[in-house]
C-alpha positions as CSV (number, residue, x, y, z in Angstrom):
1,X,1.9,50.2,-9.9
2,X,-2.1,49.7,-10.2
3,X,-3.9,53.1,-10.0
4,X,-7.3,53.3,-9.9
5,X,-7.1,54.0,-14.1
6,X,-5.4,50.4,-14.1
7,X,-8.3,48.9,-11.9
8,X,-11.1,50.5,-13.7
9,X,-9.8,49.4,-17.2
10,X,-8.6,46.3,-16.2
11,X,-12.1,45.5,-14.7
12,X,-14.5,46.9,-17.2
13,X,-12.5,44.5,-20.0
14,X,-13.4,41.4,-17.7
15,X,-17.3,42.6,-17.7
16,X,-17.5,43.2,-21.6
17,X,-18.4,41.3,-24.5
18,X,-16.0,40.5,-26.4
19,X,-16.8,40.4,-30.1
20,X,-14.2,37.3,-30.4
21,X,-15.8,34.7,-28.4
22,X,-13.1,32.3,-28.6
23,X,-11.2,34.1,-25.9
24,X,-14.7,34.6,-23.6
25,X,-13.9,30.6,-24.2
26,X,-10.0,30.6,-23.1
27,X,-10.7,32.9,-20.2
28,X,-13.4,29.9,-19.1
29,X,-11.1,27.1,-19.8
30,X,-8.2,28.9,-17.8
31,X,-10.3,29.9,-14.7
32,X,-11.5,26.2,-14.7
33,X,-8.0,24.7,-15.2
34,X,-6.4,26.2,-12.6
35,X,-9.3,25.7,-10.3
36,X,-9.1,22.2,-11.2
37,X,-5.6,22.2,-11.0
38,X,-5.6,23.4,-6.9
39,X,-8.7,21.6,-6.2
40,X,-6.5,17.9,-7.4
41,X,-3.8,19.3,-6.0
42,X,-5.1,19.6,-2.0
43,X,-7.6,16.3,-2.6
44,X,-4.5,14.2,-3.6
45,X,-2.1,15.7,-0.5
46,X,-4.8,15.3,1.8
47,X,-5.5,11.7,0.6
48,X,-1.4,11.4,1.3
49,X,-1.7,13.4,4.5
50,X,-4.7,10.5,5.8
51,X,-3.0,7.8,4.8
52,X,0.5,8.9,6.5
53,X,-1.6,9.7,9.6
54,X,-3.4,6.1,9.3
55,X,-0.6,4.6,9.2
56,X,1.3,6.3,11.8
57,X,-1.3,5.4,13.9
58,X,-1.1,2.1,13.9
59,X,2.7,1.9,14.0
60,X,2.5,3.6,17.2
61,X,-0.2,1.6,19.2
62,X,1.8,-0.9,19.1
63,X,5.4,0.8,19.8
64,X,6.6,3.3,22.6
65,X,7.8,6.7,21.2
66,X,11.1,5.8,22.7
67,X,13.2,3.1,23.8
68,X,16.2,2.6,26.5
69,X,18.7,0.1,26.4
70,X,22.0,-0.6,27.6
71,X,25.1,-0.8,25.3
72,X,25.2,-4.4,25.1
73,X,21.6,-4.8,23.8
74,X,19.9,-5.3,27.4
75,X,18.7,-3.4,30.5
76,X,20.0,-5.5,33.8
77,X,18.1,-3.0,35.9
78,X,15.1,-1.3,34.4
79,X,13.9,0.1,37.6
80,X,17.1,2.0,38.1
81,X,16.6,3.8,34.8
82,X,12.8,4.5,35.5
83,X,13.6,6.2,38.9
84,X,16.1,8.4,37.2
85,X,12.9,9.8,34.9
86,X,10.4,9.7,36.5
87,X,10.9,13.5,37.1
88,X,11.0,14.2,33.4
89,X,7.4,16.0,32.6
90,X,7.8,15.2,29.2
91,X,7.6,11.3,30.2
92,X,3.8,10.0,30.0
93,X,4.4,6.1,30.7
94,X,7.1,3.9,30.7
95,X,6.7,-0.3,31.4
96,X,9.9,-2.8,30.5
97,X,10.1,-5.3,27.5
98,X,11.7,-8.2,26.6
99,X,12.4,-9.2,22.3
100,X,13.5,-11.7,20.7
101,X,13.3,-13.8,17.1
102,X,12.1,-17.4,17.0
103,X,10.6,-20.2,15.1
104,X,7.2,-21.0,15.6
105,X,5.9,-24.5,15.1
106,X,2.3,-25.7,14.2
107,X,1.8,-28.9,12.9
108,X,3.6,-28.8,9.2
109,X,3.6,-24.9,9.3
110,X,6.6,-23.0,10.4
111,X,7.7,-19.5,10.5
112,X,10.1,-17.1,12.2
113,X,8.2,-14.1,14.3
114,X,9.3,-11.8,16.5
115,X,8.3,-12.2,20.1
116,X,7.6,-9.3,22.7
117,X,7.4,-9.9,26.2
118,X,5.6,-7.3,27.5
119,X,3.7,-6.9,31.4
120,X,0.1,-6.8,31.0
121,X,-0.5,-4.3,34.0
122,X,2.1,-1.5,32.5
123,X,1.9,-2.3,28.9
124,X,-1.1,0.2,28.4
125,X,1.2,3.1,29.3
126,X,3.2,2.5,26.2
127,X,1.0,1.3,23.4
128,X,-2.3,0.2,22.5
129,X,-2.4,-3.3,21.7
130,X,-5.2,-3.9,24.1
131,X,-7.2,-2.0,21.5
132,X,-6.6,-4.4,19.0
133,X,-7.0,-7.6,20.9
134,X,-10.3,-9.9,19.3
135,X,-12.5,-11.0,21.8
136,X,-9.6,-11.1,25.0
137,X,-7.8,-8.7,27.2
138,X,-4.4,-8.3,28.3
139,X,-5.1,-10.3,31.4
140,X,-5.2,-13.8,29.7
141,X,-1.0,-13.3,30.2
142,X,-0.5,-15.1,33.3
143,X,3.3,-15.7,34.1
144,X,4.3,-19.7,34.3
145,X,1.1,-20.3,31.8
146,X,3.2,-19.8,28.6
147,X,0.1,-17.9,27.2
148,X,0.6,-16.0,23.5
149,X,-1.0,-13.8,21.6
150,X,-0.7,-13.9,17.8
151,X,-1.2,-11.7,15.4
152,X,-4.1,-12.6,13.1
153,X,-2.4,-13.2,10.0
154,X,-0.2,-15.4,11.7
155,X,-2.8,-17.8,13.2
156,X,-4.5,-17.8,10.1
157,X,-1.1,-18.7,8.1
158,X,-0.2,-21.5,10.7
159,X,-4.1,-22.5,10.8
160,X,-4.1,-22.3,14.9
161,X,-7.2,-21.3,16.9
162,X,-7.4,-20.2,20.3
163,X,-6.6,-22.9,23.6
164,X,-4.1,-25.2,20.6
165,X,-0.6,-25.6,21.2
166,X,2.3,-24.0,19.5
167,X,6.2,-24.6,19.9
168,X,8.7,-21.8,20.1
169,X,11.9,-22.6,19.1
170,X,14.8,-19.9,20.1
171,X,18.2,-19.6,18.4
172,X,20.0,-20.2,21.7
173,X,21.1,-24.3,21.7
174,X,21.9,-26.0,24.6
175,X,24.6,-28.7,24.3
176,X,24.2,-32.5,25.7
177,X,26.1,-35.5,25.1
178,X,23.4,-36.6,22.5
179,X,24.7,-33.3,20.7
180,X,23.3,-29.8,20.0
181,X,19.4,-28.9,21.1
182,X,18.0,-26.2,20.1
183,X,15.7,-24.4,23.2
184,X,12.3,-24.8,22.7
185,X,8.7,-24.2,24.7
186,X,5.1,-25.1,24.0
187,X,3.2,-22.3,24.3
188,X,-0.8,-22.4,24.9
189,X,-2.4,-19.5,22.0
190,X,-4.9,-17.1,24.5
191,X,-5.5,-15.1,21.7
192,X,-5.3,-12.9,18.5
193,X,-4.7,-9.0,17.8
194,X,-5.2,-7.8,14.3
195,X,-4.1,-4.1,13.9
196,X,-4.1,-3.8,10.2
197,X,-0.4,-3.7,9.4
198,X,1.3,-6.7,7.8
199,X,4.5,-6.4,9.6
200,X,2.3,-6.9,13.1
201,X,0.2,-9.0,11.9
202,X,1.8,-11.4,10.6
203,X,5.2,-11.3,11.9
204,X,4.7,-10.7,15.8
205,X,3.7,-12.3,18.8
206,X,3.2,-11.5,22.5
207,X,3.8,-13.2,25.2
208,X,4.4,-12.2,29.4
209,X,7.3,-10.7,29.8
210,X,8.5,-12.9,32.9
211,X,8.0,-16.1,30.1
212,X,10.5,-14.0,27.5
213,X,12.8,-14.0,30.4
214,X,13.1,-17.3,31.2
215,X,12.5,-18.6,26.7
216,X,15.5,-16.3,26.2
217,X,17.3,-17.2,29.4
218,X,17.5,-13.1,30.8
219,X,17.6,-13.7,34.5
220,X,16.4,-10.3,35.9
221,X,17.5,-8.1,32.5
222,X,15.2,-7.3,29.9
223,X,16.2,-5.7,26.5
224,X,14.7,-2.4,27.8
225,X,12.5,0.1,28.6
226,X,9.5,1.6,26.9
227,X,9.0,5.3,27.3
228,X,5.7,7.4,25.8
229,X,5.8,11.3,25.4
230,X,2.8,13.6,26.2
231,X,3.9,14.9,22.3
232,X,5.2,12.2,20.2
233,X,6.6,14.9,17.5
234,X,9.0,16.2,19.8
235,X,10.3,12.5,20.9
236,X,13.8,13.7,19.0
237,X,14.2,16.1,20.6
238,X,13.2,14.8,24.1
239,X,15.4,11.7,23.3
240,X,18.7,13.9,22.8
241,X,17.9,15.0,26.7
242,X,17.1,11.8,28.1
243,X,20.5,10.8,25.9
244,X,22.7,13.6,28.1
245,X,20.9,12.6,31.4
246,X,21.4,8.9,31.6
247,X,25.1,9.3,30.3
248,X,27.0,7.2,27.2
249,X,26.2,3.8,29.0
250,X,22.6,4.0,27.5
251,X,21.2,3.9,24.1
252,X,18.6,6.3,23.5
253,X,16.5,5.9,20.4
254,X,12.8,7.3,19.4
255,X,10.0,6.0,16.9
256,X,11.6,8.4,14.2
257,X,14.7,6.5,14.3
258,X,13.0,2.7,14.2
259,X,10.7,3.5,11.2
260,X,13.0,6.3,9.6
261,X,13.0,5.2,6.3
262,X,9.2,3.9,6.1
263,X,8.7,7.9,6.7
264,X,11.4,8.9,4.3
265,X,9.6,6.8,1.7
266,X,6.5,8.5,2.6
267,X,7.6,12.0,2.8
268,X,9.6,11.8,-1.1
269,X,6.6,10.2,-2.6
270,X,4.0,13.1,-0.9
271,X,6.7,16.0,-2.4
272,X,7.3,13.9,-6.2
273,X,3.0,14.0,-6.1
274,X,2.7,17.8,-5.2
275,X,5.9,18.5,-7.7
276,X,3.7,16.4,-10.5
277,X,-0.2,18.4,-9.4
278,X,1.5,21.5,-9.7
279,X,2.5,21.3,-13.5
280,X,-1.3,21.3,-13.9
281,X,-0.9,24.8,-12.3
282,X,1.7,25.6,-15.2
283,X,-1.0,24.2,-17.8
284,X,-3.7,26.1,-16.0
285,X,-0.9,29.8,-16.3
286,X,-0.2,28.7,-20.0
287,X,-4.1,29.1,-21.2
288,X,-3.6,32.3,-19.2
289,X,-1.0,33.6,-21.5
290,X,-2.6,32.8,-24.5
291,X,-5.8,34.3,-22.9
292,X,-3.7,37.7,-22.3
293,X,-2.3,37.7,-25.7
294,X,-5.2,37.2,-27.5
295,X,-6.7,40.2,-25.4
296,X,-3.6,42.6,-26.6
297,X,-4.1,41.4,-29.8
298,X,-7.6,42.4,-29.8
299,X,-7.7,45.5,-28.0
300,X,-4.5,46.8,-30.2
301,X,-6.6,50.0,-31.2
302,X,-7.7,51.1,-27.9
303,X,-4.4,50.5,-26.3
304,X,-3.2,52.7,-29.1
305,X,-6.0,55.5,-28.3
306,X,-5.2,54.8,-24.7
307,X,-1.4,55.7,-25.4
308,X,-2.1,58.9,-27.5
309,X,-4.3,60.5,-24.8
310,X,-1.5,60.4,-22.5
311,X,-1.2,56.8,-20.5
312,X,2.1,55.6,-19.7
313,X,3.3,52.2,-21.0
314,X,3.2,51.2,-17.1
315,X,0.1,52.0,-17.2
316,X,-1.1,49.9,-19.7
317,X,0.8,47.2,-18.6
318,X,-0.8,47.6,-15.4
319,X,-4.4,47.4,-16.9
320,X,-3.2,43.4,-18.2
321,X,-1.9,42.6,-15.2
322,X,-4.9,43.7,-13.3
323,X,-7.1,41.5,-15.4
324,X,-4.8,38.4,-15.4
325,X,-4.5,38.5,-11.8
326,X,-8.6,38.8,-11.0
327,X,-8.4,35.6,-13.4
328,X,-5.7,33.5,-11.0
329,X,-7.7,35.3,-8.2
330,X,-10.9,33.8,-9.2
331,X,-9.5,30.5,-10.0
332,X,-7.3,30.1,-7.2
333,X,-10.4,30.7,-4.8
334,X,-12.8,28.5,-6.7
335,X,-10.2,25.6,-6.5
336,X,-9.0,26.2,-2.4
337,X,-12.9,25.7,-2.1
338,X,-13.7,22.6,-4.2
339,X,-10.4,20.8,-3.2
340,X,-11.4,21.7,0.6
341,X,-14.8,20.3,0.0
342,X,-13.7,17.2,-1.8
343,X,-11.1,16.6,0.2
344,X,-13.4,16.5,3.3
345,X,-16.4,14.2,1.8
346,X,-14.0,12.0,-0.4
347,X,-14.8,8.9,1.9
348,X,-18.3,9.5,2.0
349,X,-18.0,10.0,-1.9
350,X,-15.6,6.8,-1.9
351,X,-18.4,4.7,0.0
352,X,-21.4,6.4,-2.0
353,X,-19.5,5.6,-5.4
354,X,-18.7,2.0,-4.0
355,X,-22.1,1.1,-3.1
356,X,-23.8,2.4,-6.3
357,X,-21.0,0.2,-8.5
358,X,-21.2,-3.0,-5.9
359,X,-17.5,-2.8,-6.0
360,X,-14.3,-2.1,-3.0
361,X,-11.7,-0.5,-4.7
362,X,-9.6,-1.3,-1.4
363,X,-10.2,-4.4,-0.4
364,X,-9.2,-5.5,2.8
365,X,-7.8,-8.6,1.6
366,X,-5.2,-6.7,-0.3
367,X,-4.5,-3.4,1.3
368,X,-3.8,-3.0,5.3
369,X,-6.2,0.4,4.7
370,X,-9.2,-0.5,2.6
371,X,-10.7,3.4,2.9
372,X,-9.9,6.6,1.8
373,X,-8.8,8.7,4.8
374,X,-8.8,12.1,4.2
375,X,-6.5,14.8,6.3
376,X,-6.8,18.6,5.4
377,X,-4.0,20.4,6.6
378,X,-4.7,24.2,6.4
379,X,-0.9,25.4,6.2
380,X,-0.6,23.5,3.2
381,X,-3.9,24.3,1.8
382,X,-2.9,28.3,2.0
383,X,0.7,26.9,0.9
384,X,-0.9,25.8,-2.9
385,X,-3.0,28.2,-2.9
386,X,-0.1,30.9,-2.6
387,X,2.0,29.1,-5.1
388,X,-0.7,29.0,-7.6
389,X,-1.4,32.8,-7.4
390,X,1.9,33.7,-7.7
391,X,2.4,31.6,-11.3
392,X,-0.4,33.0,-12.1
393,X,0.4,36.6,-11.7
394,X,4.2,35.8,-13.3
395,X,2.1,34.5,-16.3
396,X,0.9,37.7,-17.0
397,X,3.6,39.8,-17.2
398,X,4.7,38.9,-20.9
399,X,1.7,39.4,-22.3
400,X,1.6,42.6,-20.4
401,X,5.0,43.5,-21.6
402,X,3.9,43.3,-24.8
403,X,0.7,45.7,-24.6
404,X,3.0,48.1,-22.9
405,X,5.1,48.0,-26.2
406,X,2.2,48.8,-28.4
407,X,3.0,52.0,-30.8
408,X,-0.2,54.2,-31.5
409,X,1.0,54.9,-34.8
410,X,1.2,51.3,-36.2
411,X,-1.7,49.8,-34.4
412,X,-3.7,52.6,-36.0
413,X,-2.4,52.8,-39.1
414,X,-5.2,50.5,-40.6
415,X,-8.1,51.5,-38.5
């Protein structure tokens, strides 16, 4: 469709002045609205890509990419299953755990918190909480001590520091002529962990796995086994085969299925915040439009000398076309660059802007993330940059239409 005629034309009415400047002005305002458009666009996706990777992160150092259980909510020989895998290649790590709920009793304070028995010497296969201990190691778990590691929101909320006792209190009751007693132990706090995520923070606890056993009266079970994958974004698929070689006995389930609606959340809010960017896009084609038709407008009489020496209406609707789509071409480029190089320094920015203010527009007393982590994926980056071109070259096709339509003999007949 675009000859070298079209090209030429096109081109040479970009370069010129144009005797109305009000549309030098339009042309401007849509190159810099669409390159404003993409460029808020990739900085606010990236912003959402960071923070879905932060907080990813820290889910996963502190749970196995997959889980094996038996039916009835327990493993009665976790060794068994860990022979049968230990061929898989896809298996980096595997250690046992025990879980359970209970109160927790500090003086006045109570609260209920999970409690995960875990072995210190295989734990480290599985997750990362080691990373997050303050000031301890994994070690302090001895079994028979009745050592525990809280999370730091819940020391701080029951006001305990390290070497106090606490008391555990299990649902399980044991019945005595005086009447029903609920099970409890006093437990000696060895430490804190803090990995930045409420829901570990303040609502978990650790303890040696051979003290779960005996708090929740196991024997030799535990309530399974942790696996970890050399790639955790193929644990759903590695789960269905671990699924077909243990058999229906087991229960099979990955990190995807555990947090599966945390991600859901996630993944809706990311695509309602690109649907929302993008009508900037539509703005940014708009002012491109009005650009266009102002052009035909303008150049009426020398489409119209155009047409009587002999080019085709396809021709001179080629010639808009050309010039809208250098516009989206110019824009489109101009905001991939700026929402690259935004998105890339935004946390340097961030900290720069924070420092000159005095002010933390995250603070770490609200938010579990109190920065602004930035991840720039280049499929998506290509992805907006793709989309935006291709409004852009739709939005000039009416305007184009209507040059094409142009009659010589009207648009002359006052010249």
């Amino acid at each position: 469709m675009f000859k070298p005629l079209e090209l030429f034309i096109g081109s040479r009415y970009l370069r010129a002045k144009r005797r109305n400047h009000f549309i030098s002005f339009i042309s401007f305002i849509s190159v810099f609205s669409l390159a404003l458009g993409i460029t808020l666009i990739i900085t606010v996706l990236s912003v959402m890509n960071g923070f879905q990777f932060e907080i990813k992160d820290r889910i996963l150092s502190m749970t196995a990419h997959a889980t094996v259980l038996e039916l009835d909510g327990k493993l009665s020989d976790w060794k068994k299953v860990e022979d049968e895998l230990k061929d898989q290649p896809e298996i980096m790590g595997s250690a046992p755990y025990v879980q359970g709920q209970g109160m927790i009793v500090h003086g006045k304070q109570v609260t209920g918190a999970m409690l995960n028995g875990i072995d210190p010497q295989l734990e480290s296969k599985v997750s990362r909480i080691g990373e997050h201990l303050q000031h301890v190691q994994l070690e302090v778990l001895n079994p028979g001590e009745f050592g525990v590691l809280l999370g730091a929101d819940l020391a701080s909320y029951l006001a305990v520091d390290v070497g106090e006792k606490i008391t555990v209190i299990t649902p399980e009751a044991t019945v005595t002529p005086a009447g029903i007693v609920p099970k409890f132990r006093r437990f000696t706090v060895v430490g804190t962990y803090s990995v930045g995520m409420p829901q570990y923070d303040r609502n978990t606890a650790a303890i040696h796995i051979e003290d779960a056993k005996r708090l929740f009266r196991l024997g030799d079970s535990v309530t399974g086994l942790r696996l970890k994958f050399e790639d955790l974004f193929d644990a759903q698929e590695i789960t269905y085969q671990l699924r077909d070689l243990l058999g229906s006995t087991y229960w099979v389930t990955d990190w995807t299925y555990h947090n599966r609606n945390f991600f859901r959340a996630l993944k809706m809010e990311k695509t309602m915040m690109f649907i929302i960017t993008i009508i900037i896009v539509f703005v940014a084609a708009f002012n491109i439009i009005s650009m266009l038709v102002m052009v035909v407008t303008e150049k009426q009489s020398d489409i119209a000398i155009m047409r009587t020496l002999g080019v085709s209406p396809k021709s001179i609707m080629g010639i808009f076309i050309v010039q809208g789509t250098v516009i989206g071409l110019v824009g489109t480029l101009l905001g991939a660059l700026g929402g690259v190089l935004l998105a890339s320094n935004l946390e340097s920015l961030v900290r720069l802007v924070e420092k000159i203010r005095g002010v933390k527009f995250l603070s770490p007393d609200i938010y579990p993330i109190s920065d602004f982590p930035s991840d720039v994926v280049p499929n998506e980056v290509i992805s907006i940059c793709v989309i935006a071109f291709i409004i852009t070259v739709f939005a000039t096709i009416y305007p184009a239409w209507k040059a094409a339509r142009t009659q010589p003999a009207e648009a002359l007949r006052y010249e």
